[in-house]
N, C-alpha and C positions, 0 to 999 in steps of 0.2 A: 455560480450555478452552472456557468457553460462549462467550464474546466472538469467541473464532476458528470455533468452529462456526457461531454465528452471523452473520457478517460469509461463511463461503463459501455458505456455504445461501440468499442475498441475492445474491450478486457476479453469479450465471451473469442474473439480470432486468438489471442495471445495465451486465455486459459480458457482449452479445448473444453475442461471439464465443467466449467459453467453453461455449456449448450442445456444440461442436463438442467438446471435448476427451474423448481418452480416459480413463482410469480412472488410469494413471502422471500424466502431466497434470494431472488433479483432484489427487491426492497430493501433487504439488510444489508446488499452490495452496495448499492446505490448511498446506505444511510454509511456504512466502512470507510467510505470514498468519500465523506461528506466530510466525518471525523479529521484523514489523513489532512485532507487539504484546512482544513481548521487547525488542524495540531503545528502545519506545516507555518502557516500563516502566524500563529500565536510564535510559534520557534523564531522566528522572521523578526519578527516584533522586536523581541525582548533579543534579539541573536544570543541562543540559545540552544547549541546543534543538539544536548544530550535532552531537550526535552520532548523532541522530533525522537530521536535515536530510540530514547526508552517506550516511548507512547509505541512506536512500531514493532517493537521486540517485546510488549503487552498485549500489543493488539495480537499480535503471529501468536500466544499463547490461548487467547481468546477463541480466535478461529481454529488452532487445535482441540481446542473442547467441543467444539462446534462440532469435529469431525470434515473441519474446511484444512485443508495442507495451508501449511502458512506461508510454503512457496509459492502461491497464489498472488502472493503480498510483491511480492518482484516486478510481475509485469506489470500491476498496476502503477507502484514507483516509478518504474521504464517510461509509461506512458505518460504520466505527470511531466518527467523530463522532457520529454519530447516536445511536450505542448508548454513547457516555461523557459525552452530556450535561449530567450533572452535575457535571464534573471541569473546570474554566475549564483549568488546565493542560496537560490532556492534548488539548484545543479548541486552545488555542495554539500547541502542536508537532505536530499536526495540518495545521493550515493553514500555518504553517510548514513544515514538506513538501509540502503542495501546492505552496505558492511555488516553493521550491527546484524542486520538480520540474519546473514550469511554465518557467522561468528556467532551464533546463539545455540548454544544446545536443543537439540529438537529430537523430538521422539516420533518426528514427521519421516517417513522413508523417502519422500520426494522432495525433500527439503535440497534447494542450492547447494550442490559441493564447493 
């Protein structure tokens, strides 16, 4: 619960465009954030890097429906590493979603180059 509280209580300085959101909005950040680090943990488990990889490059299609940039998804990643420093693992499926997400076709204009 701290990891995800703290990783959204950071996101809104990293992505500008969430100052914007409303209160629903923040919620389904909060619940996104809840997801990654579940998906992340579950990947963890079973070591399992394409189950992380795929669940984030679903989830960046999700949030394009949404009308949310799936670049969004980056800094959160970012700040997850930040705050699991000590876990070489959870660094490697980490960046590993960045990849994948980077390397994903997107119809997002602000998407990662």
């Amino acid at each position: 619960v701290q990891l995800v509280k703290g990783t959204v209580a950071q996101l809104e300085d990293r992505f500008p465009g969430m100052r914007a959101y409303d209160e629903l909005a923040r919620q389904r950040t909060t619940e996104d954030i809840a997801h990654i680090v579940d998906f992340l943990s579950t990947a963890l488990y079973v070591d399992h890097d394409e189950l992380f990889t795929g669940f984030i490059t679903c989830t960046a299609d999700i949030l394009e429906a949404r009308d949310v940039p799936a670049a969004s998804l980056h800094p959160a990643l970012d700040l997850l590493a930040e705050q699991l420093t000590e876990f070489p693992r959870s660094q490697r499926l980490l960046r590993a979603a960045n990849a994948a997400l980077t390397a994903r076709p997107s119809t997002d204009p602000n998407s990662r180059v």
